[in-house]
C-alpha positions in Angstrom: 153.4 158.1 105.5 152.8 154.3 105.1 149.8 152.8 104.3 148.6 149.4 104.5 146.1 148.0 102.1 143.7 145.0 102.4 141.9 143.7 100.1 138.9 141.0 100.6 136.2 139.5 97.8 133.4 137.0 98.7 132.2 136.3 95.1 130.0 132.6 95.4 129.5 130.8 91.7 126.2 129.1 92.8 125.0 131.9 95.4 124.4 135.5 95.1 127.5 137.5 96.3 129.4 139.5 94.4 131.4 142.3 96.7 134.4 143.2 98.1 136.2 145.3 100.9 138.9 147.1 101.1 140.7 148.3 104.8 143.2 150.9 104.2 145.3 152.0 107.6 146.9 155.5 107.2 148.6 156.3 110.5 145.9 156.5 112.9 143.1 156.9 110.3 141.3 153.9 109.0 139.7 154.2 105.5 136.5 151.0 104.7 135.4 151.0 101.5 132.9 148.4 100.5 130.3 147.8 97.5 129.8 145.5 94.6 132.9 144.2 92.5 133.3 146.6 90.1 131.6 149.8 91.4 132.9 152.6 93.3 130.9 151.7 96.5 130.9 153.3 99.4 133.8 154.4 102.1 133.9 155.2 106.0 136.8 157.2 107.7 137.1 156.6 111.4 140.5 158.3 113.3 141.9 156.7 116.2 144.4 157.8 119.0 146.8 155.7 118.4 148.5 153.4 115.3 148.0 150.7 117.5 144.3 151.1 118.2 143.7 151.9 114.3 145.3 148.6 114.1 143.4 146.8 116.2 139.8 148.7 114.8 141.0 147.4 111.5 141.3 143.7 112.2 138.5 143.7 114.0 136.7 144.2 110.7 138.7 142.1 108.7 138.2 139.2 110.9 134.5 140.1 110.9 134.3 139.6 107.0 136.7 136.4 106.8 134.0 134.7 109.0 131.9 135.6 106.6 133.5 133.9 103.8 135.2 136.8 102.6 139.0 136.1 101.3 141.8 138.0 99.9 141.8 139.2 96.7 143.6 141.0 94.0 141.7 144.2 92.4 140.2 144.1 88.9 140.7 140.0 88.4 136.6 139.5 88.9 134.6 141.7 87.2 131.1 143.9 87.3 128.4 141.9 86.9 127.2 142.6 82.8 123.6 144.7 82.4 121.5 145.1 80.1 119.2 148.4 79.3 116.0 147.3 77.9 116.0 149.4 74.5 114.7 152.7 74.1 112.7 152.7 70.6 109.9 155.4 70.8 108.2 157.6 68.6 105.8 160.4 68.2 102.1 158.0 68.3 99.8 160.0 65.3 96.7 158.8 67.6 94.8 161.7 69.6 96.2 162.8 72.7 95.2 161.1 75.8 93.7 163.1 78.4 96.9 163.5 81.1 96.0 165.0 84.9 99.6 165.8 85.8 103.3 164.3 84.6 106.3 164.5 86.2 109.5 164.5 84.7 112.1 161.9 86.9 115.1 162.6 84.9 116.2 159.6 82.9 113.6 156.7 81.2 111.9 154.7 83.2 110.7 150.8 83.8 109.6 150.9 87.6 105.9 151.3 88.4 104.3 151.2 91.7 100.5 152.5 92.7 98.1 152.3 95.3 95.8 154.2 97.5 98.4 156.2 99.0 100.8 157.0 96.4 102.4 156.9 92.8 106.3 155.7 92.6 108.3 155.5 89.4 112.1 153.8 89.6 114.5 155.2 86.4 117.7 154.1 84.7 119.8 156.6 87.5 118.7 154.7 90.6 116.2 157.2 91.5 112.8 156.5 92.7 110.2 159.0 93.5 106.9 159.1 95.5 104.4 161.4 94.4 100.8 161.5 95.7 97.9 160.8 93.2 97.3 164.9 93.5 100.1 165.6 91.9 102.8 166.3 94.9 106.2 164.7 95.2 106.4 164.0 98.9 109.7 161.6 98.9 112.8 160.2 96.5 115.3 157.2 97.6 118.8 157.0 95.5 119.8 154.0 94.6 123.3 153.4 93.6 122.6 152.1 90.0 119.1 151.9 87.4 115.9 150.5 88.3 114.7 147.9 86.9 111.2 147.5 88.5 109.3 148.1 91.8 107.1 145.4 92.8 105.2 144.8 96.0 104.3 141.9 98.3 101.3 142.3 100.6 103.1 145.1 102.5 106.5 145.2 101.7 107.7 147.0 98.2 110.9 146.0 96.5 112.9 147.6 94.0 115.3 145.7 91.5 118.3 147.3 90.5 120.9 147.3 87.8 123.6 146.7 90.7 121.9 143.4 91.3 120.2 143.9 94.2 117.1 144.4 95.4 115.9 146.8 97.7 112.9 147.1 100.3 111.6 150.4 100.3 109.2 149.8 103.1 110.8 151.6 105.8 112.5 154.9 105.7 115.7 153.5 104.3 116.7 151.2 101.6 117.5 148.4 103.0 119.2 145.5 100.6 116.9 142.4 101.0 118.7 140.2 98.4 121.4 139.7 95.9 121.6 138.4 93.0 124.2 135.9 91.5 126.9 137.9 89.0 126.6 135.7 86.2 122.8 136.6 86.2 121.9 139.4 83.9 118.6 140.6 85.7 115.6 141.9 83.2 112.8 141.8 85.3 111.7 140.5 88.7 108.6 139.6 90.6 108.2 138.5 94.5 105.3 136.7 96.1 105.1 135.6 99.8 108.7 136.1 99.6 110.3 134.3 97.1 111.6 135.5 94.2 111.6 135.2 90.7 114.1 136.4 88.5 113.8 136.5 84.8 117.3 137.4 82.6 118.6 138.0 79.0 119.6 134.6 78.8 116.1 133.5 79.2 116.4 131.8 82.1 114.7 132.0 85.0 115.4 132.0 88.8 113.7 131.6 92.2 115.0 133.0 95.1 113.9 131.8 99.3 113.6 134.4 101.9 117.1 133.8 102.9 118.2 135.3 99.8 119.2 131.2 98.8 118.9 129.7 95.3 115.9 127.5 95.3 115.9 126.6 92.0 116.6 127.5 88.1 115.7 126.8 84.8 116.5 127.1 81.3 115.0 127.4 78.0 115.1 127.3 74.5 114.7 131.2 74.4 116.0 134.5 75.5 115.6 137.7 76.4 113.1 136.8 79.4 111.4 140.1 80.5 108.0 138.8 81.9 108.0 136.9 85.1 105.1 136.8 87.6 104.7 134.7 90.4 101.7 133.8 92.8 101.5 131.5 95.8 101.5 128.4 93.4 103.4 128.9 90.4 106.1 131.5 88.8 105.1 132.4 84.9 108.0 132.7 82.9 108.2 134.7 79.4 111.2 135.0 77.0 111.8 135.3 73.2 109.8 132.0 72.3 106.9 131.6 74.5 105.5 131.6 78.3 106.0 129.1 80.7 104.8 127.7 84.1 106.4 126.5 86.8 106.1 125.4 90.5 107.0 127.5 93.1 108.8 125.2 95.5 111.0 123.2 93.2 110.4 124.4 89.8 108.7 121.8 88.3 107.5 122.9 84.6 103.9 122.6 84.2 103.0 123.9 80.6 104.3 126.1 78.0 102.6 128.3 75.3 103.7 129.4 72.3 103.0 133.2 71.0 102.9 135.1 67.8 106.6 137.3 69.0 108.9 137.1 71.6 107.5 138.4 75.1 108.2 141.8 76.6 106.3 142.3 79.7 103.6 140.6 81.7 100.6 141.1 83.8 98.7 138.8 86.2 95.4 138.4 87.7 93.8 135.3 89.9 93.6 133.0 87.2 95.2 134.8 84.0 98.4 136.2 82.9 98.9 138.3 80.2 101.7 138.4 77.7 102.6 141.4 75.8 105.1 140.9 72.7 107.2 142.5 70.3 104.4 141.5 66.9 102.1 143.8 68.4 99.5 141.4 70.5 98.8 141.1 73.9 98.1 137.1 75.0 95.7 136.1 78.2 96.6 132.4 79.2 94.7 130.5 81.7 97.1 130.0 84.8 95.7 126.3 84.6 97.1 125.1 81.5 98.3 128.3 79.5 95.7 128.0 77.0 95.0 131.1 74.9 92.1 132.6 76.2 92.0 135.8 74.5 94.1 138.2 72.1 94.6 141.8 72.2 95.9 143.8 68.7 98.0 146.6 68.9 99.6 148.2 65.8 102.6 148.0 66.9 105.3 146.3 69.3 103.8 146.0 72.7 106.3 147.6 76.0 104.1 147.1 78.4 100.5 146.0 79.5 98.2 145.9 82.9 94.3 145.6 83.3 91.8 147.1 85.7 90.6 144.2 88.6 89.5 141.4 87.8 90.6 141.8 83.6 87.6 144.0 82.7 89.6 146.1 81.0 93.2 145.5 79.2 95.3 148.4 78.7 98.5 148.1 76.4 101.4 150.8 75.7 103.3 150.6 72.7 106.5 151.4 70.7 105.4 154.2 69.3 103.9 156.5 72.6 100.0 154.7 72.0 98.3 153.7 74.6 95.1 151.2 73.7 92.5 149.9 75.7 90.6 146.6 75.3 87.1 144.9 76.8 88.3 141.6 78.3 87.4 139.7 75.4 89.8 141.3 72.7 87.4 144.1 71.1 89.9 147.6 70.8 87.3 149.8 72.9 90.5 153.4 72.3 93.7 154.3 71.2 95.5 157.5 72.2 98.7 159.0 72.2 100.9 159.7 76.0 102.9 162.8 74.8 105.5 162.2 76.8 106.9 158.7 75.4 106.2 155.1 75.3 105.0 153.1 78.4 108.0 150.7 79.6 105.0 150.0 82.3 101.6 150.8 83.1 99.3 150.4 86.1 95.3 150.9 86.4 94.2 152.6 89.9 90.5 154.0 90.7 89.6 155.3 86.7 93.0 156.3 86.3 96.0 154.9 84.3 99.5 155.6 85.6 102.5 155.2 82.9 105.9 155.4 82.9 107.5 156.1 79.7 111.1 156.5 77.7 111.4 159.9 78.6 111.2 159.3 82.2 107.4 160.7 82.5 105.3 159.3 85.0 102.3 160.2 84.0 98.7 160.4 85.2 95.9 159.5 82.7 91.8 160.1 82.8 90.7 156.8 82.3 87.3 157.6 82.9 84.6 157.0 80.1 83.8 160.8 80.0 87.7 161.8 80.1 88.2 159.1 76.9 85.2 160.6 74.7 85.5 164.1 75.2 89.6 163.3 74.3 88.6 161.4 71.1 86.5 164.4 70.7 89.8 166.6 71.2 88.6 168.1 74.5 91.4 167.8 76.8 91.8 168.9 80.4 94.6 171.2 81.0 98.1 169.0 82.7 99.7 170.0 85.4 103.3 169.6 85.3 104.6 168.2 88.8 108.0 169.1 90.2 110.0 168.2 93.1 110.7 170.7 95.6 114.3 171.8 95.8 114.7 171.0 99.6 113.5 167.1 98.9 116.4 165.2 100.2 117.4 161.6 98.5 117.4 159.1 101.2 120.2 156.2 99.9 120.4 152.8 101.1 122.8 152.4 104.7 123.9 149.7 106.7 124.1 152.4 109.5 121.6 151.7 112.8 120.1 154.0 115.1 121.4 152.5 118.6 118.3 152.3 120.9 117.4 151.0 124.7 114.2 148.9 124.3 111.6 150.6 126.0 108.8 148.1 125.2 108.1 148.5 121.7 108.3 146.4 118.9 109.8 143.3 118.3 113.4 142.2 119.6 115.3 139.8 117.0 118.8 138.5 117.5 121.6 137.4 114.8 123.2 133.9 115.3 125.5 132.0 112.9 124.1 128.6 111.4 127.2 127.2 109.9 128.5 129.3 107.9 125.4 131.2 107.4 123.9 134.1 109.7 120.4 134.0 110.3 117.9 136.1 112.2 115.6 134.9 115.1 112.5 136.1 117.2 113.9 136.9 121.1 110.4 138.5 121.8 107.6 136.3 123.6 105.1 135.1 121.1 106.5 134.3 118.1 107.8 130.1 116.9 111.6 130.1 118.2 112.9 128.2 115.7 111.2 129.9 113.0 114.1 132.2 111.2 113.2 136.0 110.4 114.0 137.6 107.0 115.8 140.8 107.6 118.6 142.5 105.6 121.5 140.8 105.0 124.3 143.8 105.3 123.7 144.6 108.8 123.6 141.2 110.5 126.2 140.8 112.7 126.6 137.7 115.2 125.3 137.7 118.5 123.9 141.5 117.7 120.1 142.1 118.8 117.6 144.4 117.1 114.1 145.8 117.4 111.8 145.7 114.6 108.4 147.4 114.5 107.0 143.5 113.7 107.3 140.4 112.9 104.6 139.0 110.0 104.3 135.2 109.3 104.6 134.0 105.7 101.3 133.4 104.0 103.5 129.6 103.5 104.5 129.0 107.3 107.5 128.3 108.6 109.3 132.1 108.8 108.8 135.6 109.9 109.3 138.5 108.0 110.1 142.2 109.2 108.8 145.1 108.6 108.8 148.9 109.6 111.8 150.6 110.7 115.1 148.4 112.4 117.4 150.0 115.7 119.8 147.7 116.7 119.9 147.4 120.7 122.4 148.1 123.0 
């Protein structure tokens, strides 16, 4: 039997995509495949009647992507974007043990952290990220199609960062793909705020990102290697191999830049500090205002990650070699204690408790209490409960699929219309700013289509809407 092949690539030097599709017609079946350049991707069979209505079905979606920019292409010419794996160094600390609650063993090291008053979530090198309440239970698990990066949140939403250059939103049920990254930037770390984003790479450079998944703007320095980036409302801080840096927001505009004893590994932030952990062992606070030094924190070895309780009472750092310290805000080292289970690539401080995620893919839950620390200096520890998922815990992986729905009055109804060459996303529903554009996932926008949202937010900046909750597209 003959088959026809067609092969598209939209791959933009100065924007962010980087994917092809394929349409393969095998007598009255019709085979899509679809992903990143490079990857295996994903594939839909549909059967028709008829060769001519398979046909038909197939240049529908062709046509669809050529208005999108995509054009033909041959196989193998571009490549996978490069990544790179932050490396795994760890060994056994020689400290006391720290007193652990409960760990919980995700399968492959891990860099993404996420806590609050709900839940624990830990992203690893496989693409899988897993929620597990702060008793101890894993209640959910998403599948990502490559390794994690990071999780970060903003206000409600919660991203994830991936090694297949995208990132995620993990605030509805399904991992929806809420932007792309260029392929010639080799992500290390990321941070949103109010929407934009801030991506830091091993080239040291750094890059912000609009809602619209558009460059804003991008910078770069004398370093490399940039893991820490954090932004706030005002400014995105910026750390590579030789220092941190501030810029602005909006257009980028460099403000300062601080030298520090080692090249920068990870990063923290509070209102008007940021810390800077680094490979000599130290943890740096700078002022936001003018990146002076405002305090130092000595580890004994390199530093992988860092985080503080509110409001930089306390400073906790992990090291290189499975330590965890912890520090009064002005530099004096109040503990040191070993995990168990691994260094901390990251670390997050939640109601008395310290939640790590470590080399050997632990996430772990630590006693930070000031009881809990003596009595495990005193080698009293409680006994740790090791947390499994249950066997019928389905992975949920992202989809452009849609539930079909008839709008029966709730929610928010927002409609897809092209802008040029661009497709953007509107309010339809009574209340909202008309011209105001909504940010919503890119891969299942199609022109003239209409959708219900569970609601519309305004950005903290103006200007724009942002979804959130679950999306049905209407019929």
């Amino acid at each position: 039997m003959t088959e026809e092949h067609t092969y598209l690539e939209l791959s933009e030097d100065n924007g962010t995509a980087h994917k092809y599709y394929e349409v393969t017609i095998s007598g009255t079946t019709v085979t899509i495949s679809y992903g990143r350049i490079g990857t295996a991707g994903q594939e839909r069979v549909s059967t028709f009647p008829t060769l001519e209505k398979a046909r038909a079905a197939a240049e529908k979606k062709l046509n669809e992507k050529l208005r999108k920019g995509y054009a033909p292409a041959q196989r193998g010419v571009r490549q996978a974007r490069p990544v790179s794996r932050r490396t795994i160094v760890s060994s056994r600390s020689t400290a006391k043990q720290a007193p652990v609650l409960w760990r919980f063993d995700s399968g492959a090291a891990a860099f993404g952290i996420y806590v609050d008053d709900d839940r624990c979530m830990v992203g690893n090198q496989r693409g899988d990220i897993f929620k597990v309440t702060h008793s101890g239970e894993v209640v959910g698990h998403f599948s990502l199609p490559d390794g994690v990066k990071c999780l970060v949140a903003d206000d409600f939403w919660l991203y994830a960062g991936c090694d297949d250059g995208r990132v995620y939103d993990l605030s509805g049920k399904i991992p929806r793909v809420a932007y792309e990254i260029s392929a010639d930037v080799d992500i290390f770390w990321l941070d949103v705020d109010d929407a934009t984003l801030g991506v830091s790479d091993r080239n040291g450079r750094i890059t912000a990102i609009d809602h619209e998944d558009e460059f804003q703007w991008a910078r770069d320095v004398t370093g490399n290697d940039a893991w820490m980036v954090r932004c706030d409302a005002d400014a995105v801080y910026h750390g590579h191999s030789r220092g941190v840096a501030r810029y602005d927001t909006g257009d980028g505009t460099p403000r300062w830049e601080s030298n520090v004893n080692g090249n920068v590994l990870f990063g923290w932030q509070e209102r008007d500090s940021v810390y800077a952990g680094t490979g000599r062992g130290e943890v740096y606070r700078l002022a936001k205002a003018d990146g002076a030094v405002e305090a130092r924190y000595r580890c004994d070895s390199a530093v992988y990650s860092c985080a503080t309780s509110p409001q930089g009472r306390f400073v906790f750092a992990g090291d290189d070699e499975s330590s965890i310290y912890c520090f009064d805000e002005n530099g004096e080292r109040l503990w040191k204690l070993g995990t168990g289970c691994g260094s901390a690539f990251s670390m997050q401080f939640h109601g008395d408790r310290l939640y790590i995620v470590t080399t050997s893919g632990a996430l772990a839950c630590l006693d930070a209490s000031p009881a809990a620390i003596e009595a495990a200096q005193a080698g009293q520890l409680p006994t740790a409960t090791t947390v499994k998922a249950p066997p019928t815990l389905a992975a949920v992986a992202p989809s452009v699929e849609l539930e079909t729905v008839t709008y029966d009055g709730d929610g928010v109804i927002v409609e897809c219309f092209r802008d040029g060459a661009k497709l953007r996303v509107r309010a339809v529903s009574d209340g909202f700013e008309a011209s105001w554009n909504v940010q919503f996932p890119k891969d299942i926008r199609q022109p003239g289509a209409r959708y219900v949202v569970d609601g519309l937010r305004a950005s903290e900046r103006g200007g724009f809407y942002r979804s959130y909750g679950e999306i049905r597209r209407l019929r």
